[in-house]
C-alpha positions as CSV (number, residue, x, y, z in Angstrom):
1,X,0.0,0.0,0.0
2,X,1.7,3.2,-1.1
3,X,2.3,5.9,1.8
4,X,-0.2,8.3,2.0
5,X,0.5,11.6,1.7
6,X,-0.1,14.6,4.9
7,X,-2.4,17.4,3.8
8,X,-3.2,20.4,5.8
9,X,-6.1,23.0,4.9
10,X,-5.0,26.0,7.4
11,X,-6.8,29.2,8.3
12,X,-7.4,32.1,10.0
13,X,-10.9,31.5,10.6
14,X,-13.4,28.2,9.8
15,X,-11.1,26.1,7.2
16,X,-13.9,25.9,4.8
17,X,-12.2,27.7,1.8
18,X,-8.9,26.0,2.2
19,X,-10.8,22.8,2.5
20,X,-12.8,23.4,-0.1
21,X,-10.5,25.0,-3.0
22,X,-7.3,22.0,-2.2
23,X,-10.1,19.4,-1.9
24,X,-11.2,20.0,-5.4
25,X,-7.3,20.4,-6.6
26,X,-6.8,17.0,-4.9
27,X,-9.8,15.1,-6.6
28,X,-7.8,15.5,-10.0
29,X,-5.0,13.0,-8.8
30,X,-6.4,9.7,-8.6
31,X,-3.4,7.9,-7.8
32,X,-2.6,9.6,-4.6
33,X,-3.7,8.3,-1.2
34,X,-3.7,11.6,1.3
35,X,-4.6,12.1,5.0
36,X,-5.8,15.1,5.4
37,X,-6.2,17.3,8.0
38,X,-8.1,21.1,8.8
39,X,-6.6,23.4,10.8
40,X,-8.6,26.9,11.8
41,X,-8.8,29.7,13.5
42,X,-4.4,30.1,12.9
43,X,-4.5,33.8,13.9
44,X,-1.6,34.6,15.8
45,X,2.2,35.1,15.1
46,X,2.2,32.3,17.6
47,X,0.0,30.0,16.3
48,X,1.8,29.6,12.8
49,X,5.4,29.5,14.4
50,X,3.8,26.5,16.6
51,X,1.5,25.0,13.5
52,X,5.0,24.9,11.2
53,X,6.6,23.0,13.6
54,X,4.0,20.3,13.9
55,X,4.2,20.1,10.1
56,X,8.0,19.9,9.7
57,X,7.9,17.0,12.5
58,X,4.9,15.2,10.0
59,X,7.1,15.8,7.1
60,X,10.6,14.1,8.8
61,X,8.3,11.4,10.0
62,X,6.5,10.7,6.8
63,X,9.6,11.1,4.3
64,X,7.0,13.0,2.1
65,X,6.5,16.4,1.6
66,X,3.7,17.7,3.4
67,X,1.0,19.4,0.9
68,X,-0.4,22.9,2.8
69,X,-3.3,24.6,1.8
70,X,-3.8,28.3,3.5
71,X,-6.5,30.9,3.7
72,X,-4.9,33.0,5.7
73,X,-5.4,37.2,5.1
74,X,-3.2,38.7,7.6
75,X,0.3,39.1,6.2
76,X,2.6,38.7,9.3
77,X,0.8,35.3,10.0
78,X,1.3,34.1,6.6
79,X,4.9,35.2,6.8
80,X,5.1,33.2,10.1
81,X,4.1,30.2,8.6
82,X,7.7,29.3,7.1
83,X,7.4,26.2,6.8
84,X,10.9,23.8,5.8
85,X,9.9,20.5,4.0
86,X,6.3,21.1,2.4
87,X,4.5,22.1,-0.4
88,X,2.8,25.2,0.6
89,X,-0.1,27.0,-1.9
90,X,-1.6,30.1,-0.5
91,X,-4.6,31.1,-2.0
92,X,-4.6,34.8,-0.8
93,X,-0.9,35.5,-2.0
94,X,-1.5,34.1,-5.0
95,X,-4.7,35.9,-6.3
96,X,-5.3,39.1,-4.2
97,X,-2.3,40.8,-5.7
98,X,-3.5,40.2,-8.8
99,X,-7.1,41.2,-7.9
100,X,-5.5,44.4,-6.6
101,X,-4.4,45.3,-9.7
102,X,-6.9,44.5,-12.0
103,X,-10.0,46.2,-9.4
104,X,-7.2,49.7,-8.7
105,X,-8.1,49.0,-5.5
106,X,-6.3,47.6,-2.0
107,X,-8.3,44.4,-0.4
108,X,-10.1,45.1,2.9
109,X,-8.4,41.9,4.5
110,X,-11.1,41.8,7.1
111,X,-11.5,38.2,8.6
112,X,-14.9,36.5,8.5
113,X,-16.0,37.9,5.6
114,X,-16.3,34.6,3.8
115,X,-17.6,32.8,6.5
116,X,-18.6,34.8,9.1
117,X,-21.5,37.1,10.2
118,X,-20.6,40.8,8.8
119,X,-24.3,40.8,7.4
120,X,-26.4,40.1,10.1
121,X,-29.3,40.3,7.8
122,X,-28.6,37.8,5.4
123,X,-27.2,35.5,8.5
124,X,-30.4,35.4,9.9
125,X,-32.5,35.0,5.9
126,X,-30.2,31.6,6.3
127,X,-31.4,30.4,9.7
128,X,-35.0,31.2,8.8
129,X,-33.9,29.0,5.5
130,X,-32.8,26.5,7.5
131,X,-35.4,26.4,10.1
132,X,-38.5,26.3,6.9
133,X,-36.6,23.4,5.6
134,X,-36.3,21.3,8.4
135,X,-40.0,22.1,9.3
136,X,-41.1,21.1,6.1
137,X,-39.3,17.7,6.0
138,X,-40.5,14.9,4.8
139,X,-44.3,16.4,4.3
140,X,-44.4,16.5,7.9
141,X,-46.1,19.9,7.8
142,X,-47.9,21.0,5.2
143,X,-49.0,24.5,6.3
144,X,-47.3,28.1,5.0
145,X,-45.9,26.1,1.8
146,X,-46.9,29.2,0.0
147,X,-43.3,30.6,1.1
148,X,-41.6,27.9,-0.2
149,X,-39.0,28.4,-2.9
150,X,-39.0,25.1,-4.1
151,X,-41.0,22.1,-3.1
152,X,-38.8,18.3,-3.7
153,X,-40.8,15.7,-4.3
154,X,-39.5,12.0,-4.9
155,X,-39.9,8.3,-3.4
156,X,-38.4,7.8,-0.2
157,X,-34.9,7.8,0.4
158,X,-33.9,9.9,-3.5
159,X,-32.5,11.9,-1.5
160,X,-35.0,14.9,-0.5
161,X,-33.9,15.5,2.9
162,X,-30.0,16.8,2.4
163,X,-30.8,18.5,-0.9
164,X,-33.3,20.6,0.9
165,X,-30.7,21.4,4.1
166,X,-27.7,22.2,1.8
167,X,-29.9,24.5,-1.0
168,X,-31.2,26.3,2.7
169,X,-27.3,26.7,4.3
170,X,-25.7,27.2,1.1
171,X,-28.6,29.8,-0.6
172,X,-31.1,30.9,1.7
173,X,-33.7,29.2,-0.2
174,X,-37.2,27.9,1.7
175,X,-36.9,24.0,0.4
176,X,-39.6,21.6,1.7
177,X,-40.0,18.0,0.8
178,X,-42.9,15.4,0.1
179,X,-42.0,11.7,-0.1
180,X,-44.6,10.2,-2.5
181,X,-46.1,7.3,-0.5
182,X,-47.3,4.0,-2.7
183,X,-50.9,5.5,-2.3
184,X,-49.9,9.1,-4.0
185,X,-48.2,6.5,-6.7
186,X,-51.6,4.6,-7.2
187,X,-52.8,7.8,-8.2
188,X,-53.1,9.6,-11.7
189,X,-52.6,12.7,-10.2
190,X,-50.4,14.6,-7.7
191,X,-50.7,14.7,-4.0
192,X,-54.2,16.8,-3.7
193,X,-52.4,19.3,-1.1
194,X,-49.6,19.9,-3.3
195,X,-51.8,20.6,-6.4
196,X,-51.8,24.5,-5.8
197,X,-47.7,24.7,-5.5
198,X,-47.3,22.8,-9.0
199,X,-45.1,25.6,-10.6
200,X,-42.9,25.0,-7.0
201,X,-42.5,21.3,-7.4
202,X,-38.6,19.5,-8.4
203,X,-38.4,16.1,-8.7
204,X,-35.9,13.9,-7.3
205,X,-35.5,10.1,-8.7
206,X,-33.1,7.4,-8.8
207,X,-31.9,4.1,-10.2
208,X,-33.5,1.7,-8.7
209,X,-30.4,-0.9,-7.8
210,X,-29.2,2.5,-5.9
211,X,-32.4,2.9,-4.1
212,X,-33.0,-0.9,-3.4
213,X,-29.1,-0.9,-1.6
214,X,-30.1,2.7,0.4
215,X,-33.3,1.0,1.8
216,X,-32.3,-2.5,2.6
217,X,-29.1,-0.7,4.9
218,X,-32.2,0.7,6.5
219,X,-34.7,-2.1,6.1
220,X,-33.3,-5.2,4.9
221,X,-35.1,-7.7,3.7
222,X,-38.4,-5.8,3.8
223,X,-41.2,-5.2,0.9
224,X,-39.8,-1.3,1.1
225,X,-36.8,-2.2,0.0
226,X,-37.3,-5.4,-2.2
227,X,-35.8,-4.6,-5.9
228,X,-39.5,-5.2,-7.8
229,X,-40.7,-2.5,-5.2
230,X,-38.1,0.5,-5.8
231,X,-38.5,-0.6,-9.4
232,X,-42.1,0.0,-9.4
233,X,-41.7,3.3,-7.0
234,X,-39.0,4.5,-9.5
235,X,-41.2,4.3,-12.6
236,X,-44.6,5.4,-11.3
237,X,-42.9,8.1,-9.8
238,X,-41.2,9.1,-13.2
239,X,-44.5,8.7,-14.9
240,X,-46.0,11.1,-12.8
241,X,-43.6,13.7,-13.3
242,X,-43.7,13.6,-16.7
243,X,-47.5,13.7,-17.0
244,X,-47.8,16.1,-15.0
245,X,-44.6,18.7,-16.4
246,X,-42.7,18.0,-13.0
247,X,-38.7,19.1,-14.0
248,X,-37.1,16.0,-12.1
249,X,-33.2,15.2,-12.1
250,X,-31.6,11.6,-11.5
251,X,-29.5,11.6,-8.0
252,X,-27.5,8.5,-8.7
253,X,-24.4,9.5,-9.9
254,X,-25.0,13.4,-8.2
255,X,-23.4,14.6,-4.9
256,X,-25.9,17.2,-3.2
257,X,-24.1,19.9,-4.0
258,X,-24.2,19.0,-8.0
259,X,-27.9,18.0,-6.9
260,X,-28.3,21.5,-5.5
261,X,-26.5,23.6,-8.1
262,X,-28.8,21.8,-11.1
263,X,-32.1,22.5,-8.8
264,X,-31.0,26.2,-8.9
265,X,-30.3,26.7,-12.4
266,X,-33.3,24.3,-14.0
267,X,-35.7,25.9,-11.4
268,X,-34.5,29.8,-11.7
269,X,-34.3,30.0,-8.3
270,X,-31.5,33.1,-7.3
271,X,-29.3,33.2,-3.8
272,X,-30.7,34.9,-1.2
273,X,-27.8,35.8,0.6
């Protein structure tokens, strides 16, 4: 087994943009095995003399390079972070400059901009997301769906529940869900209280071997999850959609946050933060 390689996401505040930018650099090298680690809130002289120690010590121990991925805006703590034997890519040195230059204009370098709460407002427009969606989960409640953004509808388990949470933390937008039981399936026509939020509904589907492996971890050996069930779930559920002009996407092959990002654009539905 070939030694993994040490990775370090370090900033001054959460982690998520270092995480988040060498994540998707990482994804491109398939042959690599890496051990990653996040490292935030590295906001002190101090704290990056101690941090490049750790990660020299990694790097003698490992006989590999350590790759480091920083976030960090204030100058004298990126200069502190001198770190020996390690790849180091810093995302601020190596696009604000340029960003300066293009804009005529000097960068704020305020922390917690990205992350943070410097609009109070459109903090709270992302709670009050957050708290519609998980009150509307699963067609638990049914009432004030007239503020919905977007209303996901799809068998049980094609994943609903997450899309809903991530379009409400990562855009502000009011997502509830409605699982379509086998009785809405028997029908020719929607759920009766969904009927007047048709131009809200998205539907969510999935291949059946997927969704037959999701529900037997859950429910194994059960009618729920039997294969000629989700097959027959999967297909009525599809039918509906198209008779009734439902948009739906497959979630098979989608993470939530491709799932999200195609909700947005094939629904027109804008950021609210």
């Amino acid at each position: 087994m070939p030694h993994r390689r040490s990775v370090f996401f370090v900033s001054d505040r959460t982690g998520i943009t270092a995480e988040s930018l060498g994540n998707t650099l990482l994804t491109q090298f398939d042959a690599q095995e890496f051990k990653r680690e996040t490292v935030p809130f590295i906001d002190t002289v101090e704290k990056a003399q101690e941090l490049t120690r750790q990660i020299d010590e990694v790097g003698a121990t490992d006989h590999l390079k350590p790759l480091v991925f920083t976030s960090i805006i204030k100058a004298d703590v990126r200069a502190a972070l001198q770190i020996s034997h390690a790849l180091v890519i810093d995302f601020f040195e190596t696009f604000i400059g340029e960003l300066e230059r293009e804009l005529g204009e000097k960068a704020t370098l305020q922390l917690g901009k990205a992350h943070g709460m410097s609009n109070e407002a459109e903090y709270d427009h992302r709670i009050e997301a957050v708290n519609f969606s998980l009150n509307h989960d699963d067609g638990v409640k049914l009432k004030d769906l007239a503020e919905a953004d977007v209303i996901l509808i799809g068998v049980s388990r094609s994943g609903k529940t997450p899309t809903c949470l991530y379009l409400a933390l990562q855009y502000g937008i009011k997502a509830a869900n409605y699982p379509l039981t086998p009785e809405d399936l028997d029908s020719p026509t929607l759920p009766k209280m969904l009927l007047p939020y048709r131009s809200k509904m998205f539907g969510l589907t999935i291949d059946p071997a997927r969704l037959h492996y999701i529900r037997s971890e859950r429910r194994p050996d059960s009618r729920y999850a039997s294969m000629d069930n989700c097959r027959r779930e999967v297909n009525e559920a599809e039918s509906m959609f198209r008779h009734h002009s439902v948009p739906f996407i497959s979630t098979t092959h989608k993470s939530i946050e491709e799932i999200a990002s195609t909700i947005m654009h094939k629904a027109h539905l804008n950021r609210r933060f």
